[in-house]
Z-matrix of the N, CA and C atoms (Angstrom, degrees):
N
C 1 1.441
C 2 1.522 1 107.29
N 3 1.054 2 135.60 1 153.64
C 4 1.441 3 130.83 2 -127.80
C 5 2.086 4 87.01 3 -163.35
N 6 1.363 5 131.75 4 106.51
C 7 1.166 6 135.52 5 144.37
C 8 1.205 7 134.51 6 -58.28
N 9 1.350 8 132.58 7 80.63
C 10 1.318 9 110.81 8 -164.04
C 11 1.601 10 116.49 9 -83.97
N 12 1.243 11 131.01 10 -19.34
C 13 1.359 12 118.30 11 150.33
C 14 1.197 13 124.82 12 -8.26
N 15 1.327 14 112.23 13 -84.34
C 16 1.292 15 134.62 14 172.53
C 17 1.879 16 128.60 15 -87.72
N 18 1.051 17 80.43 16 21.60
C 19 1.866 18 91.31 17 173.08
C 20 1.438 19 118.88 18 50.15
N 21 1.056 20 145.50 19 18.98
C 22 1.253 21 143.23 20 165.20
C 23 2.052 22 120.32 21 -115.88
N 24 1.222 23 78.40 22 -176.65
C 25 1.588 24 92.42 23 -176.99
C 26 1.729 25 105.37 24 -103.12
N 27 1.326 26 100.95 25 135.32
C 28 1.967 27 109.78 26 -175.85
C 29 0.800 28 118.50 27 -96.12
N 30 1.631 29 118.12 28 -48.81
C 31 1.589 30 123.34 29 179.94
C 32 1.711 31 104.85 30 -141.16
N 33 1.123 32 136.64 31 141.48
C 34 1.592 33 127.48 32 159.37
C 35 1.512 34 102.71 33 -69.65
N 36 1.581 35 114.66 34 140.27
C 37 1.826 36 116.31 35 130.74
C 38 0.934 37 135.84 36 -75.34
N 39 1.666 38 106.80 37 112.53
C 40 1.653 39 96.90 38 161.98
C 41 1.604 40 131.51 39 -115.41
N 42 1.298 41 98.32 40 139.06
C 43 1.988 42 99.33 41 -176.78
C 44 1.204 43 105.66 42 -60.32
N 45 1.727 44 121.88 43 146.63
C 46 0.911 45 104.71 44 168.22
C 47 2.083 46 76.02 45 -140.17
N 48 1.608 47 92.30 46 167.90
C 49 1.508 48 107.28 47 -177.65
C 50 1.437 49 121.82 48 -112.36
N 51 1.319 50 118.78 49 110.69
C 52 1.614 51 118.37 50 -173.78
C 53 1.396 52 97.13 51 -118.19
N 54 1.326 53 115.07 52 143.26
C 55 1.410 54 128.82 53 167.17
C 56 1.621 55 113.39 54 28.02
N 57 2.053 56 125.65 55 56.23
C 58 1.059 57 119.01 56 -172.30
C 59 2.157 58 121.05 57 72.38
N 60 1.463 59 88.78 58 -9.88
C 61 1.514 60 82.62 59 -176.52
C 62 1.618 61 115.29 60 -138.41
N 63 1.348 62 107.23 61 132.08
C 64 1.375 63 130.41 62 -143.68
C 65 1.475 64 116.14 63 -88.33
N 66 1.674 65 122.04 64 84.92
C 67 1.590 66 108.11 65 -165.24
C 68 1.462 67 104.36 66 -98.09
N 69 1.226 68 116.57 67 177.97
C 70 2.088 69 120.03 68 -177.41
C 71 1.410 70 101.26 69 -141.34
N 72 1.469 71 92.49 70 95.29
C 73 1.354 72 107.80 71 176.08
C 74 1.658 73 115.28 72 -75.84
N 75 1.189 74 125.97 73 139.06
C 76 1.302 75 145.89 74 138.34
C 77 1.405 76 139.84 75 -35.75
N 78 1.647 77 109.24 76 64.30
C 79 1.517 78 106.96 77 -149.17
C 80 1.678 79 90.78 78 -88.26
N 81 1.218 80 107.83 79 128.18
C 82 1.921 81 124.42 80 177.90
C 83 1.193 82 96.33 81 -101.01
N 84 0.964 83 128.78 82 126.38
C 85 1.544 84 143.90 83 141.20
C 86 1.411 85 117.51 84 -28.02
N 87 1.529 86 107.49 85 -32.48
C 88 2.204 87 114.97 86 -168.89
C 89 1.204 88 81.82 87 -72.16
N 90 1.418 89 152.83 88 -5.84
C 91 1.758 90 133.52 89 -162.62
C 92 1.845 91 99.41 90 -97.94
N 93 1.779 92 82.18 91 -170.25
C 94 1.490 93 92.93 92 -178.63
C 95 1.669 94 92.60 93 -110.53
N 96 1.227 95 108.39 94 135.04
C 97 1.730 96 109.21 95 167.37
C 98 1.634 97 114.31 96 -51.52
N 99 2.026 98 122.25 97 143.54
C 100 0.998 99 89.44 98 -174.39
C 101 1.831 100 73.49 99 -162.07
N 102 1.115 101 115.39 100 131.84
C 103 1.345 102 117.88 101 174.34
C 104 1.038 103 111.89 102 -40.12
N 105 1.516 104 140.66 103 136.12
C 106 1.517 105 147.60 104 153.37
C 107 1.177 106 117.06 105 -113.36
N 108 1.201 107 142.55 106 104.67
C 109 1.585 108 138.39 107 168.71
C 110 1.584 109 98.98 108 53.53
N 111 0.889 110 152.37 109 62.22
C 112 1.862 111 170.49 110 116.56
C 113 1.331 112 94.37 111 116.33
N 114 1.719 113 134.50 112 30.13
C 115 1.339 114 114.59 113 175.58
C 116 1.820 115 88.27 114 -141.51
N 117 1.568 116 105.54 115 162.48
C 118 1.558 117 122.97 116 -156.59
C 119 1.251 118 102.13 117 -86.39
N 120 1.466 119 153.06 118 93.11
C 121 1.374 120 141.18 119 -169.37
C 122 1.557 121 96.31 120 -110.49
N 123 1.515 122 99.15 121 148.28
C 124 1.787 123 106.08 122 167.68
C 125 1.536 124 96.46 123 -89.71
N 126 1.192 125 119.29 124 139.82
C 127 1.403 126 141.00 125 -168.60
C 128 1.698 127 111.35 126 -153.32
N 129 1.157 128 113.84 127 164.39
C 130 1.443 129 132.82 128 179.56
C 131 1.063 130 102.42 129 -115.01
N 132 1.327 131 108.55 130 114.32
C 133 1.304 132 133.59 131 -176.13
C 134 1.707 133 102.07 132 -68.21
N 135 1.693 134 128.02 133 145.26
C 136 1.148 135 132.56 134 -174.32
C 137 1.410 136 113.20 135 -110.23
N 138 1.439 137 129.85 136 166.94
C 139 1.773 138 115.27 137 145.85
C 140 1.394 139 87.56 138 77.56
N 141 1.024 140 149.65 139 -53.37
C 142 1.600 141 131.55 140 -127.04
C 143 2.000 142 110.32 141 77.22
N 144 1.232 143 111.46 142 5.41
C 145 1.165 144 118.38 143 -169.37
C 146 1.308 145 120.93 144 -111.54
N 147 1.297 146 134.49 145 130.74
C 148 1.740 147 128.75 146 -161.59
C 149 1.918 148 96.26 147 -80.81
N 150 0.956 149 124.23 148 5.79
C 151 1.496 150 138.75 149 -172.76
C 152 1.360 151 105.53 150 -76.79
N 153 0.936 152 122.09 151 -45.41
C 154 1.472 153 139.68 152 -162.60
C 155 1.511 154 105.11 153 -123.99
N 156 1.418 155 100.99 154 135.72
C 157 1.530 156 127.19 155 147.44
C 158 1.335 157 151.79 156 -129.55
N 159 0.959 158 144.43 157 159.38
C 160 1.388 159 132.00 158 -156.04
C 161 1.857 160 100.26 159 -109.47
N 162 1.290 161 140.29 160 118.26
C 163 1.466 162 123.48 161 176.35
C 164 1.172 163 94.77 162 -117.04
N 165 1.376 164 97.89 163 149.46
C 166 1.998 165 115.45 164 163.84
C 167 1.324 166 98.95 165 -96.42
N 168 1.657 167 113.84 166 118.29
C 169 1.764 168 101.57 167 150.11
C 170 1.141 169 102.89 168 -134.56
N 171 1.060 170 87.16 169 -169.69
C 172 1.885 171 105.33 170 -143.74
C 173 1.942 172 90.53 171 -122.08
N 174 1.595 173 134.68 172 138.41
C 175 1.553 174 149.32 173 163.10
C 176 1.371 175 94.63 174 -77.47
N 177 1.429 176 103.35 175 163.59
C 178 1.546 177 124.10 176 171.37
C 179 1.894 178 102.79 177 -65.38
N 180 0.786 179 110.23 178 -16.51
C 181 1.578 180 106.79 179 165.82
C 182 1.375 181 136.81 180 -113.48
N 183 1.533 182 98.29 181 32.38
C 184 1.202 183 110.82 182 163.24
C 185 2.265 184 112.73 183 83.62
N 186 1.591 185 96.01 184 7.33
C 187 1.514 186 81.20 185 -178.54
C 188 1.673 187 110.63 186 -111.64
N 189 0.892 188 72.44 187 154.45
C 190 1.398 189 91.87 188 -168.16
C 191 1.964 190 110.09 189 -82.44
N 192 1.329 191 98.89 190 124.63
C 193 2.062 192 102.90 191 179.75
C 194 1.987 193 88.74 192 -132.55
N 195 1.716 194 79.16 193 172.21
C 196 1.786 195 78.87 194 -179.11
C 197 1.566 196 84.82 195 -128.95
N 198 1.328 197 120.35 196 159.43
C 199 1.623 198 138.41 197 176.93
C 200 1.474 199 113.64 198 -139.89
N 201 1.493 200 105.02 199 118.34
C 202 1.279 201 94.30 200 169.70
C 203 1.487 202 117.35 201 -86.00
N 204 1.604 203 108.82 202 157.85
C 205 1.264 204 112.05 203 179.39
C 206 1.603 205 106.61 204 -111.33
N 207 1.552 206 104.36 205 148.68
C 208 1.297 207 98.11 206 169.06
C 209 1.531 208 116.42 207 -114.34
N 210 1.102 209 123.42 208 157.69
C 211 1.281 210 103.14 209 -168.31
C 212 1.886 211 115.42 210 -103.12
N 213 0.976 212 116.26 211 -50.84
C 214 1.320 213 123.01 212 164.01
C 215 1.846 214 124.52 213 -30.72
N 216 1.423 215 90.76 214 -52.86
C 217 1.665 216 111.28 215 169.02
C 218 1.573 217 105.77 216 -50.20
N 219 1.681 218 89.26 217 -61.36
C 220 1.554 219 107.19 218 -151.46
C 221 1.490 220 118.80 219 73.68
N 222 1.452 221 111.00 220 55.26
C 223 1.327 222 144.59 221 -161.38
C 224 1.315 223 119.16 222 -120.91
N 225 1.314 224 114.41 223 134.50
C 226 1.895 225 108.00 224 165.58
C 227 1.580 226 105.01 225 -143.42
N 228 1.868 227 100.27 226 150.86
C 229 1.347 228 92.84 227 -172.24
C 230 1.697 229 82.78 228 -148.64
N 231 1.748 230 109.81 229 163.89
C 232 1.428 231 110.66 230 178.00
C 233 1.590 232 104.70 231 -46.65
N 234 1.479 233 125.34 232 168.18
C 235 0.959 234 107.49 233 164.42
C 236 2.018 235 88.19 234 -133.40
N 237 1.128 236 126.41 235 -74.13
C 238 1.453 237 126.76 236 -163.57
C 239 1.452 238 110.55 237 -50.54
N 240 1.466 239 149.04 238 -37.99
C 241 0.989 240 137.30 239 165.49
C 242 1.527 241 126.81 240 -57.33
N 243 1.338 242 103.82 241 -50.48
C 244 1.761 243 126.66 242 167.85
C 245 1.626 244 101.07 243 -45.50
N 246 1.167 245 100.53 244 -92.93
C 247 1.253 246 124.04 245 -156.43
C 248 1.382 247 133.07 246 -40.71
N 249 1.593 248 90.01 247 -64.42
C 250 1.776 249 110.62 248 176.46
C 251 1.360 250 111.64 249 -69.77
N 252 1.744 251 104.66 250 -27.91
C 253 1.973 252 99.45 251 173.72
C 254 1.564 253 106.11 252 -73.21
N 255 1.023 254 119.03 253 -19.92
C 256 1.765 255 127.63 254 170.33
C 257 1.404 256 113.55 255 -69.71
N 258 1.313 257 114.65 256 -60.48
C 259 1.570 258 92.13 257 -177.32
C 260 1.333 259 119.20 258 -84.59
N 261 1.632 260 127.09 259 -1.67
C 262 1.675 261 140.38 260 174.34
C 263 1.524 262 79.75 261 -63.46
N 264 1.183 263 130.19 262 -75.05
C 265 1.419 264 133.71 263 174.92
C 266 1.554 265 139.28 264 -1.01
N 267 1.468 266 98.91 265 -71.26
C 268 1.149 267 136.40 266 163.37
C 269 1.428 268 109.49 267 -60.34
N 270 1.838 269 118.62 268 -34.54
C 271 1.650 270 104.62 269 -163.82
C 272 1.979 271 93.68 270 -89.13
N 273 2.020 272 105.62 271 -30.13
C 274 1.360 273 101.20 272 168.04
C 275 1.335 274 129.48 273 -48.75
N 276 1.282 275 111.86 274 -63.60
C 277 1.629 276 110.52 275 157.21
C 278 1.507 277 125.92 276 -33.03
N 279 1.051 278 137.88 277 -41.21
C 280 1.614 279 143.52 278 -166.00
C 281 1.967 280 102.64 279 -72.84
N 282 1.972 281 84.71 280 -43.95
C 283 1.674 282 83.82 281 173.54
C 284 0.863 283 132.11 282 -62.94
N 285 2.120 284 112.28 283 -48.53
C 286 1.140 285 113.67 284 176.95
C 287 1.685 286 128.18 285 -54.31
N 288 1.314 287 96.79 286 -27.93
C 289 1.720 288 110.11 287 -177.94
C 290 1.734 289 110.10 288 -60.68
N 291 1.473 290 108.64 289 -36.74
C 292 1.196 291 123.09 290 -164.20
C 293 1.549 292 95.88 291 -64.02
N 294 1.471 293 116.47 292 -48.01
C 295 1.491 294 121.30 293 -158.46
C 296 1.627 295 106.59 294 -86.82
N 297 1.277 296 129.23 295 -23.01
C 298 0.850 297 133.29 296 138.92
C 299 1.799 298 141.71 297 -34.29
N 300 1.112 299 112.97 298 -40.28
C 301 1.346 300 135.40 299 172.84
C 302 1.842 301 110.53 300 -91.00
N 303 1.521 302 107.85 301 -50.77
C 304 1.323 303 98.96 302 133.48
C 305 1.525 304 154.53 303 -12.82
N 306 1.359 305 97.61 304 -77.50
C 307 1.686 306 118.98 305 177.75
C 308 1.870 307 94.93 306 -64.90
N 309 1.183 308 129.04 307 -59.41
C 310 1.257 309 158.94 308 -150.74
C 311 1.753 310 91.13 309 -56.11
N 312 1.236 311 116.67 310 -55.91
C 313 1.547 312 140.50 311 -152.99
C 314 1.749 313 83.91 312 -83.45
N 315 0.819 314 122.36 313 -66.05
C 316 1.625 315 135.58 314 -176.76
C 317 1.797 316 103.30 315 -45.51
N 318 1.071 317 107.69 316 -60.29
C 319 1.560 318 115.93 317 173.78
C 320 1.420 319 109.60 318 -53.09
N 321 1.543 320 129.37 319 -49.06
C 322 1.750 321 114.96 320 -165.66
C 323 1.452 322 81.05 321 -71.79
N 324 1.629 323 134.38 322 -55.93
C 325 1.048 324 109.23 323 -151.49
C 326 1.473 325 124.23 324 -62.69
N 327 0.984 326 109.35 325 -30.80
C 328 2.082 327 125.22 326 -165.95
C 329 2.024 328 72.58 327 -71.55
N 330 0.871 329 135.09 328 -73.61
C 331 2.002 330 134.14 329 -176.50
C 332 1.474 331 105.18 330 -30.13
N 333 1.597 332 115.89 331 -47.40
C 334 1.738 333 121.66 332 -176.08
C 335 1.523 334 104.04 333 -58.94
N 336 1.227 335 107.59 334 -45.63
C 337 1.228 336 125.57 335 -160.12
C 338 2.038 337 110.02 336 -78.04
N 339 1.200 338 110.60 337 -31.79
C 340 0.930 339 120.43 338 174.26
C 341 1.847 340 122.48 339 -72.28
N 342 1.271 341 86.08 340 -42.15
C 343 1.561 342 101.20 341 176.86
C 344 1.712 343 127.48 342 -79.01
N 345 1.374 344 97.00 343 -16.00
C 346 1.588 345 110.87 344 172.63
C 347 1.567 346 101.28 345 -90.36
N 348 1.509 347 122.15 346 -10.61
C 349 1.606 348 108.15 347 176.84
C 350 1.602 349 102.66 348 -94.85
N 351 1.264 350 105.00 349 -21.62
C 352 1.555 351 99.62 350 -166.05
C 353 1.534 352 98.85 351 -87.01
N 354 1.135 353 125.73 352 -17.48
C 355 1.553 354 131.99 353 -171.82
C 356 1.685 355 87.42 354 -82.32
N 357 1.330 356 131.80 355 -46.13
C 358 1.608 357 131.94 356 -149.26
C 359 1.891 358 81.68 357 -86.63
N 360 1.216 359 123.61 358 -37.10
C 361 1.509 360 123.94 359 -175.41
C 362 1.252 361 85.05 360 -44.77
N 363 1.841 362 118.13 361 -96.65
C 364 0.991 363 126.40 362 -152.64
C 365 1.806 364 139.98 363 -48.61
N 366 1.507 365 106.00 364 -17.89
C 367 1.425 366 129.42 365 176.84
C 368 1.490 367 108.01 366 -97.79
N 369 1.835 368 122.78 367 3.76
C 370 1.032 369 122.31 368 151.11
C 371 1.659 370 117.44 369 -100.89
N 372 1.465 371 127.85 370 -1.64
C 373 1.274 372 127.68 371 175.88
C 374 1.430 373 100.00 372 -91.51
């Protein structure tokens, strides 16, 4: 990738080949080097685990997706659209459940509470 502002080069592309199909990764220098399919890519390491990596590549139109790689597999799958809308998901759900059980707990009691005055009403008439 090539700045022309400032006349230099930012990042190289490199092709790499998965299952017949041809992606152009975004090798950054800020990463840790990490084998990809027999060539050296800077990648973001995942997990805490050398298994996984995180790649930026780049479509024929210029947009930008991220893929994780796995390494053992020798696998890649979306990762930021998939993923992070999955576990945002998962953390929405956990809340909503929370407030639910919440609200829920609040209701028998304000009902406990109701029924011990109307019981004390009536055994005082």
């Amino acid at each position: 990738m090539y700045d022309l502002d400032n006349n230099k080069i930012i990042n190289k592309i490199v092709p790499l080949e998965f299952d017949d199909r041809i992606i152009f990764v975004v090798d950054k220098n800020a990463y840790e080097e990490v084998l990809v399919n027999e060539k050296m890519i800077n990648c973001k390491k995942m997990f805490n685990d050398d298994n996984y990596c995180l790649l930026d590549v780049v479509d024929n139109e210029g947009n930008y997706k991220e893929y994780l790689y796995e390494a053992s597999e020798k696998t890649i799958q979306l990762y930021k659209e998939v993923l992070n809308s999955s576990i945002d998901n998962c953390i929405e759900v956990k809340k909503s459940n929370g407030l639910v059980y919440s609200l829920s707990s609040i209701i028998v009691v304000l009902v406990g509470v109701i029924l011990v005055g109307l019981l004390k009403l009536r055994k005082g008439k």
